[in-house]
C-alpha positions in Angstrom: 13.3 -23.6 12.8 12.5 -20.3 11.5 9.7 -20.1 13.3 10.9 -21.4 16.7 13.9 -18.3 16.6 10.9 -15.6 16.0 8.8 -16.8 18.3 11.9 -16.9 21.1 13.0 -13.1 20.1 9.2 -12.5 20.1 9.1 -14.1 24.1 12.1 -12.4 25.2 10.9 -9.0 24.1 13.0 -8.4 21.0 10.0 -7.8 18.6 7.7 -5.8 20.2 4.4 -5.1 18.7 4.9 -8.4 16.2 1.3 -9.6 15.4 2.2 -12.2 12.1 4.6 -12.9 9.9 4.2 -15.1 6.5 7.5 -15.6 4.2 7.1 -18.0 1.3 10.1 -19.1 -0.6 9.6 -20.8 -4.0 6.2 -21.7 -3.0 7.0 -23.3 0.0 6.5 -21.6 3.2 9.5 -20.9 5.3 8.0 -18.8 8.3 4.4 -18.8 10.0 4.1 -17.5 13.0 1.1 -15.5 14.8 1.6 -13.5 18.2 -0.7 -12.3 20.5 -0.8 -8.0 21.3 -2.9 -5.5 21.5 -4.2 -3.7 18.3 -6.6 -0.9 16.8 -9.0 -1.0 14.0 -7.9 2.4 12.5 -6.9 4.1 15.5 -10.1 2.4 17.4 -8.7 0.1 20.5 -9.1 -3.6 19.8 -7.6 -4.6 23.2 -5.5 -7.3 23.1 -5.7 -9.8 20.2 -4.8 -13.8 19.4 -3.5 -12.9 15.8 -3.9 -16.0 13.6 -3.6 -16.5 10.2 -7.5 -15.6 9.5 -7.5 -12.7 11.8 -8.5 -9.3 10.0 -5.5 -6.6 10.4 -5.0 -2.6 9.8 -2.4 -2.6 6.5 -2.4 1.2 6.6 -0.4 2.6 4.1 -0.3 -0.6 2.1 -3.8 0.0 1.2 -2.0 2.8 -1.4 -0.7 -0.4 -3.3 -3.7 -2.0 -3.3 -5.2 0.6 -4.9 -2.4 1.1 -7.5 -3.2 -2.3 -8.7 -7.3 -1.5 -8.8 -6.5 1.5 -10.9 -4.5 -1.1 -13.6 -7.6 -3.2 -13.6 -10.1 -0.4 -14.5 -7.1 1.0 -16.9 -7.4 -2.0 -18.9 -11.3 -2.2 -18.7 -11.2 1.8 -20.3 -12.9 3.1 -17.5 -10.4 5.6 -15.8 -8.4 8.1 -17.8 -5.2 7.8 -19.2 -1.9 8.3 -17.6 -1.4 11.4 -19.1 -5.4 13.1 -18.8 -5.6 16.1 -16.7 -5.9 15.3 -12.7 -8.6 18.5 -12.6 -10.4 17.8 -15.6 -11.3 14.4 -14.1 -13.4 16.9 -11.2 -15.5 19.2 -13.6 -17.5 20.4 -10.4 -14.6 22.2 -9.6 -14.5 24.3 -12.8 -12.9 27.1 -10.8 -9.0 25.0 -9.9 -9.5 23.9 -13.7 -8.6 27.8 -14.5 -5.5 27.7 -13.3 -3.3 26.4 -16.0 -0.4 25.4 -13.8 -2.8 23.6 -11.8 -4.7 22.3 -14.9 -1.1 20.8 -15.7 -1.3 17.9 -13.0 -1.6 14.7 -15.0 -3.0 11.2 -13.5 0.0 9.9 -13.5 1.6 12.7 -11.0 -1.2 11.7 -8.7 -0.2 8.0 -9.3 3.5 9.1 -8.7 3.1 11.3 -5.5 4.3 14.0 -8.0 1.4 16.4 -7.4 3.1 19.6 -6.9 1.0 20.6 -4.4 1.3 21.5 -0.4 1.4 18.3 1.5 3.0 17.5 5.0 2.3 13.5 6.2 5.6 13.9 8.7 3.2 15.1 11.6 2.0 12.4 13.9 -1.3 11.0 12.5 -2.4 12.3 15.6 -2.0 15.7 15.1 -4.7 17.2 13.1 -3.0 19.0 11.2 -1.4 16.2 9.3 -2.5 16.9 5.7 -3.7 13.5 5.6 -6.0 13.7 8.7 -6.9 17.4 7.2 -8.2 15.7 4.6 -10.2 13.2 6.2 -11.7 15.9 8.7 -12.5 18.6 5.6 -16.3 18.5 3.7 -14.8 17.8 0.7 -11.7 15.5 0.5 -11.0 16.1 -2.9 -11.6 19.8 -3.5 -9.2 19.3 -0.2 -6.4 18.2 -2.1 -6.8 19.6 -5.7 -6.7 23.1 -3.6 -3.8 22.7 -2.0 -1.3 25.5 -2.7 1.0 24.7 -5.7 4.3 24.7 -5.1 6.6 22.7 -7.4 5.9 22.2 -11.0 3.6 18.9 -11.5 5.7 16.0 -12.1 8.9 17.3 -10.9 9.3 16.7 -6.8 7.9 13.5 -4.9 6.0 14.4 -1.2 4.8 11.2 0.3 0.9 12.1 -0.8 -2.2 10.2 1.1 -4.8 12.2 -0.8 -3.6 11.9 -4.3 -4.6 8.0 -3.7 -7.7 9.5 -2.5 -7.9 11.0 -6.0 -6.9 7.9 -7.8 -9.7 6.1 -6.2 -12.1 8.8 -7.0 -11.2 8.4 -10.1 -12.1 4.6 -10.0 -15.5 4.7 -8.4 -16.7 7.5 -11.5 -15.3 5.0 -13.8 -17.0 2.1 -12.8 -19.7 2.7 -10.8 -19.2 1.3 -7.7 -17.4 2.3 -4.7 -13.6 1.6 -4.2 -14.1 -1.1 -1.7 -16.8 -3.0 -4.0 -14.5 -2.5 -7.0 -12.0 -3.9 -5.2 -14.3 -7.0 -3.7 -15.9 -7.7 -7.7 -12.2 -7.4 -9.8 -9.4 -8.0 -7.8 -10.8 -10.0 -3.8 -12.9 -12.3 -5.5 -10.4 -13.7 -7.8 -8.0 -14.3 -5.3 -10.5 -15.9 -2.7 -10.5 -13.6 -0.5 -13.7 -13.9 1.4 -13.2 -11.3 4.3 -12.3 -8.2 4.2 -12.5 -4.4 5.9 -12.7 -1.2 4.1 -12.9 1.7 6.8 -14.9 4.5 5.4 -14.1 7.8 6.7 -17.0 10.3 8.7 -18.3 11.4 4.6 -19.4 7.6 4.5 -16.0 7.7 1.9 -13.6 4.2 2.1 -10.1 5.6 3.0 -8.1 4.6 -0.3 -4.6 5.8 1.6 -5.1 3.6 4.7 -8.6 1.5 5.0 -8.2 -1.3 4.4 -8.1 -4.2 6.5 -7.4 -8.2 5.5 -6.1 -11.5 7.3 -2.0 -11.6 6.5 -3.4 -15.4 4.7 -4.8 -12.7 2.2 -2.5 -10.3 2.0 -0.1 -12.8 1.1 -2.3 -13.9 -2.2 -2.0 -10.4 -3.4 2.1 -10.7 -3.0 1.8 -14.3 -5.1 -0.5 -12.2 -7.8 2.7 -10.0 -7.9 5.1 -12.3 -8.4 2.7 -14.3 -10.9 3.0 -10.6 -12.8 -0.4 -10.5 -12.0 -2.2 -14.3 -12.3 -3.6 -16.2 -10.2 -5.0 -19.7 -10.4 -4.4 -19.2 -14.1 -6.4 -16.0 -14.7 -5.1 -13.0 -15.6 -6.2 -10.4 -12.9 -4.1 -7.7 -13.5 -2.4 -6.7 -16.5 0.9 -7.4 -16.4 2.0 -4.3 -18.2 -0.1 -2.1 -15.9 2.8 -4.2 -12.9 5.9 -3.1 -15.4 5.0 0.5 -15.6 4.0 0.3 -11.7 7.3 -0.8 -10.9 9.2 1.3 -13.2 11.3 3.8 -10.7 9.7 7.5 -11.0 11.2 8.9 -8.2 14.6 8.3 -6.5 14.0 9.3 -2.9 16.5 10.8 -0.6 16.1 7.8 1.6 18.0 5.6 -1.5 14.8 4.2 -2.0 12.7 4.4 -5.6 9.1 4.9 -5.8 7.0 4.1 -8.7 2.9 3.8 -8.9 1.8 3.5 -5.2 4.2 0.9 -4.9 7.8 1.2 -3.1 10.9 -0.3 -4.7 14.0 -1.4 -3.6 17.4 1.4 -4.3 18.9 -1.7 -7.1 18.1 -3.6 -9.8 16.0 -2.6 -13.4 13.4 -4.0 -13.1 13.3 -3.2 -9.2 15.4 -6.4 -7.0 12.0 -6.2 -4.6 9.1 -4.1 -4.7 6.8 -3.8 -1.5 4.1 -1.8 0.5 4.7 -0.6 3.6 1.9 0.7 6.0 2.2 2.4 9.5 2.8 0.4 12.5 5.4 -2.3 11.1 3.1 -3.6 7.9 4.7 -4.6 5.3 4.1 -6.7 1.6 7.6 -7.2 -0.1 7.7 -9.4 -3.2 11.4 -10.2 -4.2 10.8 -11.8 -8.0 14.7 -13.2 -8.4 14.0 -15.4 -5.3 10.7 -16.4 -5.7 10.3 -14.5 -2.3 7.3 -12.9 -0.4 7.3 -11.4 2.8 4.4 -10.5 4.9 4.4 -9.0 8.0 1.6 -7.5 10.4 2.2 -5.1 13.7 0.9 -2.8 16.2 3.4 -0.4 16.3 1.4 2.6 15.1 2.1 5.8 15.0 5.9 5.0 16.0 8.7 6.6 14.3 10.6 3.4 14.3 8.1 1.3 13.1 9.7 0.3 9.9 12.8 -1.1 12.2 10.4 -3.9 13.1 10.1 -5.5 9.3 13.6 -5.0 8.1 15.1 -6.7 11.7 12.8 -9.7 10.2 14.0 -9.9 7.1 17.8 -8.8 7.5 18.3 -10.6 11.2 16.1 -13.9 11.0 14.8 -14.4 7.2 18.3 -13.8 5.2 19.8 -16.7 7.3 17.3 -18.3 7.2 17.0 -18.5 3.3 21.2 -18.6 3.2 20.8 -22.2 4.9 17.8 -23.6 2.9 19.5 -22.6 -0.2 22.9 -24.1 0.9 21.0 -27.4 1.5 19.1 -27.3 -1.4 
């Protein structure tokens, strides 16, 4: 029924830009519905596209969470630095930002936080080159980019919505272990899952984009919201630690929107731990996991670079998937 009422909306022009949407309630799925629209790779015109439930997709922004979850892995394996290391020590070939003891003072876990302290402006159109994000793409030298931005709040005490300290986290990763983010992320964290396809875009320094890369089928990207809610199992193994999930979703930042942020990962304004806990990405994307109703909600669009994008997912979930769940838990 569910799916019939998103795919009317859909027809008569009331989700614009919908590609897929997956919703999974207590294991059993209540929405699965693919549309067909045109899409990029990146920014890269796909021309129109039959979206399907193997089809590869843009997440965008929800590549950040990803990598908060990579960064657990490699925590537990002793191969990154702690949470509370130095941020510049981790980059001794730029011995020169290390002198700067207020700068010296940034910690892994501000970069984990979004709690830098530095000069960072995302609110531009990712168009506009002078987005700090695209900056940073565009510059020699992505991470001397961001660990010489100007200071100007004290580490650890403001939040600023911060692509390139991911970029730093997954620096930090690849050092650690050896391998590229993407191949990290394909050996500890894709393979365990199943997933079998899969679409890291590097940027023009041959880099993969830890803020906004990657790409995966919404069948995949749901497995990553059941590790979630399986605090981080899957099939039985433990993939992720689930202490490295508890301190991830711990709020460290209460954002002026009412929303929390914690490790890379968003978090609903309520509830200790968190009521949900999702990823959001530009264009409509969107990975909530709700634990106290066994809930996850994927959802894949096209809507990039739209300031009203995030409209998309909530009408979703607040107009068709709350009653929706209302009625199937009435008749259960």
């Amino acid at each position: 029924m569910l799916n019939k009422k998103l795919q009317q909306a859909f027809e008569a022009g009331e989700l614009s830009g919908l590609h897929a949407v997956v919703i999974i309630h207590d294991g059993e799925v209540l929405a699965q519905s693919y549309f067909e629209g045109a899409d990029e790779r990146w920014g890269a015109p796909l021309g129109n596209v039959a979206h399907g439930p193997d089809t590869l997709h843009d997440l965008r922004s929800v590549t950040k969470s990803v990598v908060g979850l990579l960064y657990g892995i490699a925590l537990a394996e002793g191969k990154v630095p702690g949470l509370d290391e130095s941020l510049v020590a981790q980059f001794p070939q730029y011995g020169d930002l290390a002198n700067d003891p207020k700068r010296n003072a940034m910690r892994v876990r501000d970069a984990l936080s979004m709690k830098m302290g530095i000069q960072w402006n995302e609110d531009l159109p990712y168009s506009n080159p002078q987005n700090s994000e695209i900056a940073m793409e565009n510059a020699p030298d992505r991470y001397r980019f961001v660990l010489e931005q100007p200071l100007v709040n004290e580490p650890g005490d403001q939040w600023t919505y911060n692509g390139g300290a991911v970029a730093l986290i997954a620096k930090l990763i690849a050092d650690g272990t050896g391998m590229p983010i993407d191949q990290y992320a394909g050996e500890k964290l894709f393979k365990p899952l199943g997933i079998t396809r899969y679409d890291w875009i590097v940027g023009r320094d041959g880099v993969p984009s830890a803020a906004s890369g990657l790409r995966l089928s919404i069948s995949d990207l749901v497995k990553i919201g059941q590790l979630v809610l399986q605090k981080g199992a899957f099939n039985g193994q433990q993939i992720v630690p689930a202490e490295w999930l508890d301190v991830s979703f711990t709020a460290h930042s209460n954002l002026k929107t009412g929303l929390r942020y914690g490790y890379l990962w968003w978090l609903a304004p309520w509830g200790e731990p968190p009521s949900w806990v999702a990823g959001f990405g530009n264009g409509g994307q969107r990975l909530t996991v709700q634990a106290e109703y066994d809930l996850i909600i994927a959802v894949l669009a096209g809507n990039y670079n739209q300031p009203d994008a995030w409209q998309l997912p909530v009408r979703i979930i607040d107009e068709f998937m709350v009653p929706a769940l209302k009625e199937k838990l009435r008749k259960d």
